[in-house]
mmCIF entry with sequence, helices, sheets and N, C-alpha, C, O atoms, coordinates in Angstrom:
data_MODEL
# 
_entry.id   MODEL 
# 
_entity.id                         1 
_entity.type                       polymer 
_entity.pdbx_number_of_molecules   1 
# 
_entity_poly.entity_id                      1 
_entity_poly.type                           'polypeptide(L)' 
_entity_poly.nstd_linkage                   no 
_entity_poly.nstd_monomer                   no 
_entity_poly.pdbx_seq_one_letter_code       
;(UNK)(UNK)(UNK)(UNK)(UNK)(UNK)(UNK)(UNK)(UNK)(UNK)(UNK)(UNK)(UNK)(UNK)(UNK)(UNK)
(UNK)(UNK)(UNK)(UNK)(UNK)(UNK)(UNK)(UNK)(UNK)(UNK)(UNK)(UNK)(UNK)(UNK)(UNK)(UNK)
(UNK)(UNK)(UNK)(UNK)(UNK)(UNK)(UNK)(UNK)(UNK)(UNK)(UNK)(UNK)(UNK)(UNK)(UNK)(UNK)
(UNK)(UNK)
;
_entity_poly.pdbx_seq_one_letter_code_can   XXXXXXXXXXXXXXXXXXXXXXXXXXXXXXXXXXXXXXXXXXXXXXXXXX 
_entity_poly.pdbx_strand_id                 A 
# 
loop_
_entity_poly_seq.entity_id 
_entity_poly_seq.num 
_entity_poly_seq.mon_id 
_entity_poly_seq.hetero 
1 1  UNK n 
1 2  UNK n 
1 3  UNK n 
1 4  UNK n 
1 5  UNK n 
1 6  UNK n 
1 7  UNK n 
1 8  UNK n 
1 9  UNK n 
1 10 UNK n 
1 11 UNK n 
1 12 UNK n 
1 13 UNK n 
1 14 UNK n 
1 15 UNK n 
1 16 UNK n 
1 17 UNK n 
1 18 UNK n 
1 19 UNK n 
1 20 UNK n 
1 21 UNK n 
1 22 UNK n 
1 23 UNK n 
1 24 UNK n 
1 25 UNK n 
1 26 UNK n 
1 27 UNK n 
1 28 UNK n 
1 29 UNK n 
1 30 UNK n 
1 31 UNK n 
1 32 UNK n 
1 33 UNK n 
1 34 UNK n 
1 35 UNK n 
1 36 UNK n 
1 37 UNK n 
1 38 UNK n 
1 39 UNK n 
1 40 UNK n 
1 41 UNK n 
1 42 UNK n 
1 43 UNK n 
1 44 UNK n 
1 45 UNK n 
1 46 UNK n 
1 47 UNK n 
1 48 UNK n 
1 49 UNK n 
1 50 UNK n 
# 
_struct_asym.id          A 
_struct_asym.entity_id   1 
# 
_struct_conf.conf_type_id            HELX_P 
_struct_conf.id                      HELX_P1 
_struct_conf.pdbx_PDB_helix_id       AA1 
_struct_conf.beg_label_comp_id       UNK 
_struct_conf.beg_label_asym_id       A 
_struct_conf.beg_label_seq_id        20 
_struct_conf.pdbx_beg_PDB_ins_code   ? 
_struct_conf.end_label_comp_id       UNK 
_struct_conf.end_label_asym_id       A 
_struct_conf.end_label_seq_id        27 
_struct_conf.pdbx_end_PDB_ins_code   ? 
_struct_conf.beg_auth_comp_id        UNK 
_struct_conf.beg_auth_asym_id        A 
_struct_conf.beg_auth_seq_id         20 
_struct_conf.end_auth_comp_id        UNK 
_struct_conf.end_auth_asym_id        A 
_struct_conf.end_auth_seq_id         27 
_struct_conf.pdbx_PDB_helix_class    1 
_struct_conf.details                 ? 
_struct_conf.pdbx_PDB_helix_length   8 
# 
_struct_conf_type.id          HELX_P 
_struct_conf_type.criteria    ? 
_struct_conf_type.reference   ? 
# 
_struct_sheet.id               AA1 
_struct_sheet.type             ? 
_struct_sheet.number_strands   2 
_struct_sheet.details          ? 
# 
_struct_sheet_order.sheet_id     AA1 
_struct_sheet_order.range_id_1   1 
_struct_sheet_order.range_id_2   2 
_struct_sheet_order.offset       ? 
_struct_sheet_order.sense        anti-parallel 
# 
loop_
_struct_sheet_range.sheet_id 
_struct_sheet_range.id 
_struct_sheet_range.beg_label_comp_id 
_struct_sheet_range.beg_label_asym_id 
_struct_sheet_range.beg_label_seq_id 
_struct_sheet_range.pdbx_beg_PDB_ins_code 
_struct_sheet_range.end_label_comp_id 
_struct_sheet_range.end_label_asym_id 
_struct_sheet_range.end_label_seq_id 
_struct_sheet_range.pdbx_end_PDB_ins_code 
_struct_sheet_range.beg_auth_comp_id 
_struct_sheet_range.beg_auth_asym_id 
_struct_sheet_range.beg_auth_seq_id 
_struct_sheet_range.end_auth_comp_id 
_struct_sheet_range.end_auth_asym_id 
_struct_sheet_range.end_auth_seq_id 
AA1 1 UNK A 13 ? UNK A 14 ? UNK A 13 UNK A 14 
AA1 2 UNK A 17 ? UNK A 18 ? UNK A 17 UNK A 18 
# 
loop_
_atom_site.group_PDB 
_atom_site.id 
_atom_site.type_symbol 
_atom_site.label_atom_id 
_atom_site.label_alt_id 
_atom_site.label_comp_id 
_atom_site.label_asym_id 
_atom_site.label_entity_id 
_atom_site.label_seq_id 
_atom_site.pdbx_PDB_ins_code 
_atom_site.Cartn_x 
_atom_site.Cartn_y 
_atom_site.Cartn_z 
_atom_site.occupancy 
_atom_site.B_iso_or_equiv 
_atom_site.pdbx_formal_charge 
_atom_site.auth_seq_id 
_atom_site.auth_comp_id 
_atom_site.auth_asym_id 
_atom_site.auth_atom_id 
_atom_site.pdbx_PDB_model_num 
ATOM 1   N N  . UNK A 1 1  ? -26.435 -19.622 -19.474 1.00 0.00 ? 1  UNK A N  1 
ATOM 2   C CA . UNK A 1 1  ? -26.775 -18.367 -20.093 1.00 0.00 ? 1  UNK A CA 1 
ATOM 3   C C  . UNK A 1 1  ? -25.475 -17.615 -20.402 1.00 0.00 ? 1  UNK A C  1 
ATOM 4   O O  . UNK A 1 1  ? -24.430 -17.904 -19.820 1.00 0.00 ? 1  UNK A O  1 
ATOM 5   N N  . UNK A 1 2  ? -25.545 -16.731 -21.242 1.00 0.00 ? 2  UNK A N  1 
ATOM 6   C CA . UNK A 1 2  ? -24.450 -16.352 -22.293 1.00 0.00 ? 2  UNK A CA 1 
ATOM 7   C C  . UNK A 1 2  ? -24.587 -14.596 -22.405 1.00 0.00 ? 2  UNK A C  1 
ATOM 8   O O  . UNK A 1 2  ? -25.192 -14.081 -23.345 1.00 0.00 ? 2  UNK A O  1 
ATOM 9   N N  . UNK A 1 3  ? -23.883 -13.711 -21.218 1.00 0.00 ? 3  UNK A N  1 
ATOM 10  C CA . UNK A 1 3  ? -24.118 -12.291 -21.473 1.00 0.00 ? 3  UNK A CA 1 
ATOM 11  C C  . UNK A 1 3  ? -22.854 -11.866 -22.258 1.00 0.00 ? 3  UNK A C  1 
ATOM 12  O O  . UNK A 1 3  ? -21.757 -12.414 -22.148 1.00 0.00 ? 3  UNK A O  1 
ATOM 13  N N  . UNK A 1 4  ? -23.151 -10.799 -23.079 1.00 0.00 ? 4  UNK A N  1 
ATOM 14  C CA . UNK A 1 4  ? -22.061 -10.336 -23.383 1.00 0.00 ? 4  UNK A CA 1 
ATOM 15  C C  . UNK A 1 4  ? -21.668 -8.445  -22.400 1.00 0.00 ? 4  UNK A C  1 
ATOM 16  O O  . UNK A 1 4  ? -22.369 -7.711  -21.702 1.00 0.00 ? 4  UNK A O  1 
ATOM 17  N N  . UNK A 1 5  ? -20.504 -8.389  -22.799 1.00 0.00 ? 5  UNK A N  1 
ATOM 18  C CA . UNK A 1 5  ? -20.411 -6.924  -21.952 1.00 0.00 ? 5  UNK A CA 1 
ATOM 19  C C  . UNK A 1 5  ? -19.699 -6.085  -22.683 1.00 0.00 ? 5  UNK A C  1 
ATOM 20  O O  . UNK A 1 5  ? -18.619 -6.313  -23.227 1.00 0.00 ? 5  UNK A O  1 
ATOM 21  N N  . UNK A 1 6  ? -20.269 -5.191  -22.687 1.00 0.00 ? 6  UNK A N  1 
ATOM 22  C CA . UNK A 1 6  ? -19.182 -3.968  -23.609 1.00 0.00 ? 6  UNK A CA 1 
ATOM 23  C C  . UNK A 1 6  ? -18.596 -2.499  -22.514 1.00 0.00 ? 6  UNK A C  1 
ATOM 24  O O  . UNK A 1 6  ? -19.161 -1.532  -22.001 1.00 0.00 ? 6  UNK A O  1 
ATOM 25  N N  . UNK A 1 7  ? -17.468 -2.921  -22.545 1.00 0.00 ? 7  UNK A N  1 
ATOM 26  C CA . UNK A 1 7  ? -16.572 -1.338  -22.386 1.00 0.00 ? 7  UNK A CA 1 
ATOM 27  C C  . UNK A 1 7  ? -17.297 -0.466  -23.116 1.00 0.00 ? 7  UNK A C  1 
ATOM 28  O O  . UNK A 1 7  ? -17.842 -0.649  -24.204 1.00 0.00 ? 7  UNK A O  1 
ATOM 29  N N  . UNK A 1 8  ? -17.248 0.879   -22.166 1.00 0.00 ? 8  UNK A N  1 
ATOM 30  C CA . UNK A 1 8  ? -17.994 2.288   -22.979 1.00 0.00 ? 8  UNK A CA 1 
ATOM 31  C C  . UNK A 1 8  ? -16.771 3.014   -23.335 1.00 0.00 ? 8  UNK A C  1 
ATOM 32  O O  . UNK A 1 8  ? -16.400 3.562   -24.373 1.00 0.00 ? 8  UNK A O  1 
ATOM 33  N N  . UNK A 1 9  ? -16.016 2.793   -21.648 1.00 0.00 ? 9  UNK A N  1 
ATOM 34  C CA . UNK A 1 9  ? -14.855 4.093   -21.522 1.00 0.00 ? 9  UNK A CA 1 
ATOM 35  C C  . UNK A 1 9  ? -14.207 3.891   -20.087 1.00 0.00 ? 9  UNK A C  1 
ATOM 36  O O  . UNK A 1 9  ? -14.660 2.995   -19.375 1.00 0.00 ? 9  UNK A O  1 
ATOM 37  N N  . UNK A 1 10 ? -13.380 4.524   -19.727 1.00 0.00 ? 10 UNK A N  1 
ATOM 38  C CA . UNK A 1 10 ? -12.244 3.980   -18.917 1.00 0.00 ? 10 UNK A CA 1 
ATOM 39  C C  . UNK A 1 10 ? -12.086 5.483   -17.888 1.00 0.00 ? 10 UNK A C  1 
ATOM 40  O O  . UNK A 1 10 ? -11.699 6.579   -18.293 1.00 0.00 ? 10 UNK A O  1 
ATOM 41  N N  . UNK A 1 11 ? -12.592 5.065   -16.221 1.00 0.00 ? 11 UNK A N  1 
ATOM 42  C CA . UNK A 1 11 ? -12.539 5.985   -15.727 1.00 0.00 ? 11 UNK A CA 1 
ATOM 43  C C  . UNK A 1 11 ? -11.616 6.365   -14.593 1.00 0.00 ? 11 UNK A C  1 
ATOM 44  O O  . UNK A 1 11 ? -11.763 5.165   -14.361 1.00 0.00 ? 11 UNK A O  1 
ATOM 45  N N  . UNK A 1 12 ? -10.873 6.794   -13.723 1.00 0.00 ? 12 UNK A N  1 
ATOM 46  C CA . UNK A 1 12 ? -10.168 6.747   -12.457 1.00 0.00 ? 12 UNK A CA 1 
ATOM 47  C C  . UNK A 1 12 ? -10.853 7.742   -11.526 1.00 0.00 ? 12 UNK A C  1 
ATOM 48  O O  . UNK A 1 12 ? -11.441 8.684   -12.057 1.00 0.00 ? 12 UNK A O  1 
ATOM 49  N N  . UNK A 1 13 ? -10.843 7.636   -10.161 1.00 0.00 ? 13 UNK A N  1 
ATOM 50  C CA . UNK A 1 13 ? -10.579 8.120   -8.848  1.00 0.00 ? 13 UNK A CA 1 
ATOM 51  C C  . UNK A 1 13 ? -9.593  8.054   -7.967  1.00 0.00 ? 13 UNK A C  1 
ATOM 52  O O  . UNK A 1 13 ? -9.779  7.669   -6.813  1.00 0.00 ? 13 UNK A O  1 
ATOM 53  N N  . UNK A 1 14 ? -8.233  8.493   -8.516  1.00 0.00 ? 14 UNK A N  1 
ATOM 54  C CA . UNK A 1 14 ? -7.506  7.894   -7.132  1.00 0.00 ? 14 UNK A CA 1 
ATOM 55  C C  . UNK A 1 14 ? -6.693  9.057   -6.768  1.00 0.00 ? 14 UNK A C  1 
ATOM 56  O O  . UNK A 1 14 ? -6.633  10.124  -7.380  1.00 0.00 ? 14 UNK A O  1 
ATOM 57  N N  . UNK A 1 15 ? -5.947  8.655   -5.479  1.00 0.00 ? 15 UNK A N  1 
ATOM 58  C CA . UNK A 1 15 ? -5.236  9.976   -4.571  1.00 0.00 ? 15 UNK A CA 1 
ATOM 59  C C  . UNK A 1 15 ? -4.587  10.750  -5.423  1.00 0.00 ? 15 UNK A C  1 
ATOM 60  O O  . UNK A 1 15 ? -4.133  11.770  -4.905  1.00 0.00 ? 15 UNK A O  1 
ATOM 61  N N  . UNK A 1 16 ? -4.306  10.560  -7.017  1.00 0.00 ? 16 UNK A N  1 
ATOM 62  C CA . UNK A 1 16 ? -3.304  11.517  -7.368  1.00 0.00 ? 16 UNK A CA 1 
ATOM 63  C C  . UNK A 1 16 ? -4.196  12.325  -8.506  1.00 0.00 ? 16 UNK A C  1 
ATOM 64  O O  . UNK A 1 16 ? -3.662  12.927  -9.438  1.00 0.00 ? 16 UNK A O  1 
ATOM 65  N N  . UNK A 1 17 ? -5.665  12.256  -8.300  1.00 0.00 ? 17 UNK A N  1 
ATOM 66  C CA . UNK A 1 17 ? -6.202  12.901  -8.850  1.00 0.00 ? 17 UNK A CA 1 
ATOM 67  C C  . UNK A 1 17 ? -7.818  12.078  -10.066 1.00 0.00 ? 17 UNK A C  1 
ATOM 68  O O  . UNK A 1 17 ? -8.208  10.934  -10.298 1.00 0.00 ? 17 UNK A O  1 
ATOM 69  N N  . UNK A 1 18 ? -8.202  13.318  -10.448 1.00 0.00 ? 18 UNK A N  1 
ATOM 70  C CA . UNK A 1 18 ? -9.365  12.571  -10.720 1.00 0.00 ? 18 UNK A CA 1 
ATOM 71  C C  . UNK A 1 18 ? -9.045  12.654  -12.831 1.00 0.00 ? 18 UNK A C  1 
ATOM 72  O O  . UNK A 1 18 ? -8.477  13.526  -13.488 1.00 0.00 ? 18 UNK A O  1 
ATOM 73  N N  . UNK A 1 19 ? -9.720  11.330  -13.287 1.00 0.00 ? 19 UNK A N  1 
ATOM 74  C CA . UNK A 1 19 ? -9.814  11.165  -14.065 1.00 0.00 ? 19 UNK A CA 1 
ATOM 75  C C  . UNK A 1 19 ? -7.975  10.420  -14.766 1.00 0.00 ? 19 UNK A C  1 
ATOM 76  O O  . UNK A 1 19 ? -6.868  10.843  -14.434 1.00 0.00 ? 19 UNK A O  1 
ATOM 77  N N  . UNK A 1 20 ? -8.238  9.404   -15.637 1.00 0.00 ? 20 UNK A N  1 
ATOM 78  C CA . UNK A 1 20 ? -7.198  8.731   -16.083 1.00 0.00 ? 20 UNK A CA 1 
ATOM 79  C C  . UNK A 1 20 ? -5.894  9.305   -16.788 1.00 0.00 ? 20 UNK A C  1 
ATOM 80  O O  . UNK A 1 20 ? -4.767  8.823   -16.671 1.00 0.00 ? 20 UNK A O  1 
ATOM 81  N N  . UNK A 1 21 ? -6.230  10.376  -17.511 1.00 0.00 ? 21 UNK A N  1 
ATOM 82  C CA . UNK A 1 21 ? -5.249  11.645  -17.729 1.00 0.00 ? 21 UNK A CA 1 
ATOM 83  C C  . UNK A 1 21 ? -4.152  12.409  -16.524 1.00 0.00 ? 21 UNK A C  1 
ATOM 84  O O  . UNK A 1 21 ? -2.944  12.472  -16.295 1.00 0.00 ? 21 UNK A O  1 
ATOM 85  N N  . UNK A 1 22 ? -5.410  12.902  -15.976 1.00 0.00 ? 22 UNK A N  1 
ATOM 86  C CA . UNK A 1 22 ? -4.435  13.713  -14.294 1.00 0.00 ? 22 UNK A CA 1 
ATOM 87  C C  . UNK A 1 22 ? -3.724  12.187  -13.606 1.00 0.00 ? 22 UNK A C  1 
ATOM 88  O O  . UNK A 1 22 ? -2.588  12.279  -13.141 1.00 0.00 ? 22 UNK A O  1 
ATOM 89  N N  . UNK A 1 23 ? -4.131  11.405  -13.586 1.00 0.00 ? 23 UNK A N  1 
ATOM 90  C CA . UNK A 1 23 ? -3.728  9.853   -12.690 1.00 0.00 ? 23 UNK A CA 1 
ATOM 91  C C  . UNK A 1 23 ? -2.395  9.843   -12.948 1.00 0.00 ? 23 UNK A C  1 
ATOM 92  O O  . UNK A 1 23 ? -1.386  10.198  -12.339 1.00 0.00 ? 23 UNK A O  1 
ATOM 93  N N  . UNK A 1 24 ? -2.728  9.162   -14.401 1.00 0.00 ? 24 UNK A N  1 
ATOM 94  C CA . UNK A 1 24 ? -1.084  8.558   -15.417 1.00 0.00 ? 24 UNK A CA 1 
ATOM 95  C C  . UNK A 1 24 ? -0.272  9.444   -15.137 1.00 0.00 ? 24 UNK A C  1 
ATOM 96  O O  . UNK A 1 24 ? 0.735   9.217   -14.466 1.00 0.00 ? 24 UNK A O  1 
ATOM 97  N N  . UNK A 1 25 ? -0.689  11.011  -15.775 1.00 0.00 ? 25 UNK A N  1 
ATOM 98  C CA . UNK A 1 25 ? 0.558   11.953  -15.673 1.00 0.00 ? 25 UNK A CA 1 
ATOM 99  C C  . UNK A 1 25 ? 1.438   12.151  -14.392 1.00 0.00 ? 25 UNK A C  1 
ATOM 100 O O  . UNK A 1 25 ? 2.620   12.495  -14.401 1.00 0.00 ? 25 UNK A O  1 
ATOM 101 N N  . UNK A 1 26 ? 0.640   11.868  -13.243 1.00 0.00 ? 26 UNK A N  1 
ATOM 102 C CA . UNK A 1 26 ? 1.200   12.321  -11.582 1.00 0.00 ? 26 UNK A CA 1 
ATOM 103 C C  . UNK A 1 26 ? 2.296   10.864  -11.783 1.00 0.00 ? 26 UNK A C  1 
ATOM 104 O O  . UNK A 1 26 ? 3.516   10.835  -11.618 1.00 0.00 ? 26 UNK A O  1 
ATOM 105 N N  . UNK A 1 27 ? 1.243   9.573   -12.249 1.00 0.00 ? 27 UNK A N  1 
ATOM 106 C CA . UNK A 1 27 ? 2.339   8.487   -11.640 1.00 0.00 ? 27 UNK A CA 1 
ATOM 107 C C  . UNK A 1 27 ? 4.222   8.671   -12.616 1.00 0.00 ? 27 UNK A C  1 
ATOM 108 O O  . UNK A 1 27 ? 5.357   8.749   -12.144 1.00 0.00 ? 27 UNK A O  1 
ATOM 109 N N  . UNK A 1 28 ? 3.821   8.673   -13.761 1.00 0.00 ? 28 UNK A N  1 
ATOM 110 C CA . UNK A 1 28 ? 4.595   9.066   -14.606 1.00 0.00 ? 28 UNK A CA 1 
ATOM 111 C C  . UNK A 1 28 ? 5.606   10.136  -14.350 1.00 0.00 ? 28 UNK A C  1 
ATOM 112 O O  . UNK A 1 28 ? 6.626   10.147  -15.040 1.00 0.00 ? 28 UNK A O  1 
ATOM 113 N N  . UNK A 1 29 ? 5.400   11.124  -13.331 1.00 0.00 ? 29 UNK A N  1 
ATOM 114 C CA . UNK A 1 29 ? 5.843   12.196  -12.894 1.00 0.00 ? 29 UNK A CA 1 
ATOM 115 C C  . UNK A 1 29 ? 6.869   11.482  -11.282 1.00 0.00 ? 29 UNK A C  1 
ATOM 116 O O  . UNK A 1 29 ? 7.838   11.867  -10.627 1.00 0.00 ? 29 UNK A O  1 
ATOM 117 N N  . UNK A 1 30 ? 5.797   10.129  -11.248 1.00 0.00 ? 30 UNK A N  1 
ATOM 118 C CA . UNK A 1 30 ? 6.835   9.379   -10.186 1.00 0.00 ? 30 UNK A CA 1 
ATOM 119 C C  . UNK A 1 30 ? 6.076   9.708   -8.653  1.00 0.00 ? 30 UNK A C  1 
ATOM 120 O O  . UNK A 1 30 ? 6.591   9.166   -7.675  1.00 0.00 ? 30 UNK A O  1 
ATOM 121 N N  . UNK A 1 31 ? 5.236   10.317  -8.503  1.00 0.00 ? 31 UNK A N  1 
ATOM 122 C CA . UNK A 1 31 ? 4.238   10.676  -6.996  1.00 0.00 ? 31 UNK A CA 1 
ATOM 123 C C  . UNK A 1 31 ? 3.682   9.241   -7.261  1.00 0.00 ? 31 UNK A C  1 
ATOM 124 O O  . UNK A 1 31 ? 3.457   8.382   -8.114  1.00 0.00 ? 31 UNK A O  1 
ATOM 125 N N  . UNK A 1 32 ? 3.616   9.586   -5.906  1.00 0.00 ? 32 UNK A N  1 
ATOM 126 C CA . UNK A 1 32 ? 2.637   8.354   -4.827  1.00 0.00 ? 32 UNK A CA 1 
ATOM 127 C C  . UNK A 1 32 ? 1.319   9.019   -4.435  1.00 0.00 ? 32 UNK A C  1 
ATOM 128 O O  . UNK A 1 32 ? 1.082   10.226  -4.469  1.00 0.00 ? 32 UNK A O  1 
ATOM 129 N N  . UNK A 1 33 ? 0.440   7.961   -4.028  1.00 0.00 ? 33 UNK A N  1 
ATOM 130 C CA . UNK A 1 33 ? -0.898  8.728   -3.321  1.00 0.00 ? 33 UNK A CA 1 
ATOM 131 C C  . UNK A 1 33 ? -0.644  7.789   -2.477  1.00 0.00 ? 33 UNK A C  1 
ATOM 132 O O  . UNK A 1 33 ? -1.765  7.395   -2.153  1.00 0.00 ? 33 UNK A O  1 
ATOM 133 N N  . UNK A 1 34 ? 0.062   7.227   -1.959  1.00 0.00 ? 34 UNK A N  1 
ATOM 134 C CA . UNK A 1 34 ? 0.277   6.444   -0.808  1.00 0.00 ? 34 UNK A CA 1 
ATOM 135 C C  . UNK A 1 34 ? 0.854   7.423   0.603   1.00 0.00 ? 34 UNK A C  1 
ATOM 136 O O  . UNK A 1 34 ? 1.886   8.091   0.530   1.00 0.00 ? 34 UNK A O  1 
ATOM 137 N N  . UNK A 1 35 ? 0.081   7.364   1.721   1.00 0.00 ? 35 UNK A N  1 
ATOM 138 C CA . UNK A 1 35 ? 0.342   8.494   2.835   1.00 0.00 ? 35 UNK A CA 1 
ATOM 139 C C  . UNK A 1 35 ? -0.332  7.878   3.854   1.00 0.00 ? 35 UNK A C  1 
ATOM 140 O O  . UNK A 1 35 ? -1.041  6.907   3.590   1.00 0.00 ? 35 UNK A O  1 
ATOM 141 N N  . UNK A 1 36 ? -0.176  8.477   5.510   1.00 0.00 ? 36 UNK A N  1 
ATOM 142 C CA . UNK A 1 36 ? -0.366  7.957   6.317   1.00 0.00 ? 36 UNK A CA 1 
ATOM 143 C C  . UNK A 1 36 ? -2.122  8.234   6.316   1.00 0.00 ? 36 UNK A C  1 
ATOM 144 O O  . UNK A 1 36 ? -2.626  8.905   5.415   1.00 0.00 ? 36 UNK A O  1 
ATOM 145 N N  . UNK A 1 37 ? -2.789  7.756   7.204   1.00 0.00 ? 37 UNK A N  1 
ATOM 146 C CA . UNK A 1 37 ? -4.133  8.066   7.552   1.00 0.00 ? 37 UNK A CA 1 
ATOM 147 C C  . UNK A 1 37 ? -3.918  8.919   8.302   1.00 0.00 ? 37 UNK A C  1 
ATOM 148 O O  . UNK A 1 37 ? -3.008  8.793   9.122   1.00 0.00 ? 37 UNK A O  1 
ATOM 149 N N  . UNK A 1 38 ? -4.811  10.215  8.235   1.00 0.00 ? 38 UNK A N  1 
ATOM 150 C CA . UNK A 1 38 ? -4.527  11.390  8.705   1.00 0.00 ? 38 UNK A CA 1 
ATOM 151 C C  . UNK A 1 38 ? -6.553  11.387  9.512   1.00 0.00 ? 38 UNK A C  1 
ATOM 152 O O  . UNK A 1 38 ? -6.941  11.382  10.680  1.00 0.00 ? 38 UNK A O  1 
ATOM 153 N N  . UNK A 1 39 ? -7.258  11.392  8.281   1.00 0.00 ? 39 UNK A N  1 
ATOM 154 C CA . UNK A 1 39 ? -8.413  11.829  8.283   1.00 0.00 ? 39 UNK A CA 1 
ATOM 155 C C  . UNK A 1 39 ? -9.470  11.152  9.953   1.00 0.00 ? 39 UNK A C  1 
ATOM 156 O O  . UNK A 1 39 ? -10.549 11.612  10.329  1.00 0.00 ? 39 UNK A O  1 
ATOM 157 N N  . UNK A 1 40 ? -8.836  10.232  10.485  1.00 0.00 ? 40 UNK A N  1 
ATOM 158 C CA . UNK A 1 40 ? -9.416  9.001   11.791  1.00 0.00 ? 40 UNK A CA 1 
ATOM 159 C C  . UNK A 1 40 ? -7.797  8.790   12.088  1.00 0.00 ? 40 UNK A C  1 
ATOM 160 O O  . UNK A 1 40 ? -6.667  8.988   11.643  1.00 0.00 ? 40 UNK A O  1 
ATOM 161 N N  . UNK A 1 41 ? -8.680  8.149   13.354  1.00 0.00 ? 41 UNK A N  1 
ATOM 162 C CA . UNK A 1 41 ? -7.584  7.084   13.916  1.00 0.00 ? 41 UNK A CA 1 
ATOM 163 C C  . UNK A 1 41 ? -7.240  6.019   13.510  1.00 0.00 ? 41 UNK A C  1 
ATOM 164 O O  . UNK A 1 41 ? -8.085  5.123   13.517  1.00 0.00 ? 41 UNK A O  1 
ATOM 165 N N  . UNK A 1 42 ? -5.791  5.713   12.978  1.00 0.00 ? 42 UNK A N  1 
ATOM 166 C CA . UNK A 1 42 ? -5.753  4.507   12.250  1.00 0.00 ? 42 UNK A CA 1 
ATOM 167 C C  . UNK A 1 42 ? -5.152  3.731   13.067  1.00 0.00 ? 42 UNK A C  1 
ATOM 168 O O  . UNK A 1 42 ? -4.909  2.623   12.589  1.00 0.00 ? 42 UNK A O  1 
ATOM 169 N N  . UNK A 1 43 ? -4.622  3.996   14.758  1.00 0.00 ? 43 UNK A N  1 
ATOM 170 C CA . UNK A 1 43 ? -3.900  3.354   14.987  1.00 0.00 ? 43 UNK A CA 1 
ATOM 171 C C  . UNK A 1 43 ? -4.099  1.804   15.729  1.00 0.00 ? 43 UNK A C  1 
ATOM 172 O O  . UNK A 1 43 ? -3.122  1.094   15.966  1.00 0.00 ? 43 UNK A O  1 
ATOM 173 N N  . UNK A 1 44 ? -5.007  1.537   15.939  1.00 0.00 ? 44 UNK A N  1 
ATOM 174 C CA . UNK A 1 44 ? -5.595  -0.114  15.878  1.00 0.00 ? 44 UNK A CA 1 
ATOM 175 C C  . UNK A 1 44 ? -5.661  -0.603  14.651  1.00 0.00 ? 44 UNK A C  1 
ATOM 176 O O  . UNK A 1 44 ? -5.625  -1.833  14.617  1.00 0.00 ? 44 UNK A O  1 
ATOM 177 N N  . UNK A 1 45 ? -5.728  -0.178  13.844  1.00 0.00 ? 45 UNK A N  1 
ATOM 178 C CA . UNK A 1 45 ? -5.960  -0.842  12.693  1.00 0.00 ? 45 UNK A CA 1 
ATOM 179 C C  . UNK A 1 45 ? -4.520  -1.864  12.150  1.00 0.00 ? 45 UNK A C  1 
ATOM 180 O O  . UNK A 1 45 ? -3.417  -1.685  12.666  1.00 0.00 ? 45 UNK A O  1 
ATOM 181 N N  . UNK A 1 46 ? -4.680  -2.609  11.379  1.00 0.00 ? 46 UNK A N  1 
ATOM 182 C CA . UNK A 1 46 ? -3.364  -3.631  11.187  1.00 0.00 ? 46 UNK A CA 1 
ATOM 183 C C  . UNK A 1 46 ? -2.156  -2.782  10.415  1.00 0.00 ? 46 UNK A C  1 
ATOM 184 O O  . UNK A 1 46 ? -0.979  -3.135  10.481  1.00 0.00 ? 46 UNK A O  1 
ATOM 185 N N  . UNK A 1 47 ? -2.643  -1.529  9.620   1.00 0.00 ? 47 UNK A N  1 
ATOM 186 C CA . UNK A 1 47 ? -1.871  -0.752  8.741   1.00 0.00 ? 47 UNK A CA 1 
ATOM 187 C C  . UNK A 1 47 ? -2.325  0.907   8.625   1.00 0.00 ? 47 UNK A C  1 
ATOM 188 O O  . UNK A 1 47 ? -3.407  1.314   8.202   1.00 0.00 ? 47 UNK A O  1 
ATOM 189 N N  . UNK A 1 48 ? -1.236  1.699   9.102   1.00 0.00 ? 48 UNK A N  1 
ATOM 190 C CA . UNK A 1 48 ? -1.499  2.784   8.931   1.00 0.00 ? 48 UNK A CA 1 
ATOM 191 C C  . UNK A 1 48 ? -1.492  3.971   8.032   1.00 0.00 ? 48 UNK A C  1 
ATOM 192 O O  . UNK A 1 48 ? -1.480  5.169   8.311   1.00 0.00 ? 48 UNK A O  1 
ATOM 193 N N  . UNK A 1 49 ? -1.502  3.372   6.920   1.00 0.00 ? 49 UNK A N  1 
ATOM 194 C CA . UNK A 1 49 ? -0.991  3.928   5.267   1.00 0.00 ? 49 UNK A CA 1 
ATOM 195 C C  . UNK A 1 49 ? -2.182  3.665   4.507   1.00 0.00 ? 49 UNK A C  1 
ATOM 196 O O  . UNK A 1 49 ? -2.708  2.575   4.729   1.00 0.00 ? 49 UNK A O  1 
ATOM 197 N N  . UNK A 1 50 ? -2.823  4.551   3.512   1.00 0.00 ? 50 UNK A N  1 
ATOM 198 C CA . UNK A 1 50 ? -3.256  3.935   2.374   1.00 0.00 ? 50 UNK A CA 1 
ATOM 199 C C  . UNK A 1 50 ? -3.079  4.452   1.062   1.00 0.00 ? 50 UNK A C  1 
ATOM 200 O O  . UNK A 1 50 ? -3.503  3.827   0.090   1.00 0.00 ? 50 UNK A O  1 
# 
């Protein structure tokens, strides 16, 4: 069987903000959303960053 798929539109969620506009501009600007885990305990875990 043979689906096809169509792109509508192109969306983001990530630490440096919402939507693909605010995103690009922060990375472009050179920020990270990379930071320690603050929100739990991360410290069992294999990595304490996300």
């Amino acid at each position: 069987m043979e689906r096809r798929v169509v792109v509508t539109g192109l969306g983001a969620i990530t630490p440096l903000g919402i939507g693909v506009e605010e995103s690009w501009k922060r990375i472009k600007a050179g920020e990270s959303g990379i930071t320690k885990i603050t929100k739990f305990d991360a410290s069992k875990l294999p990595s304490q960053i996300a």
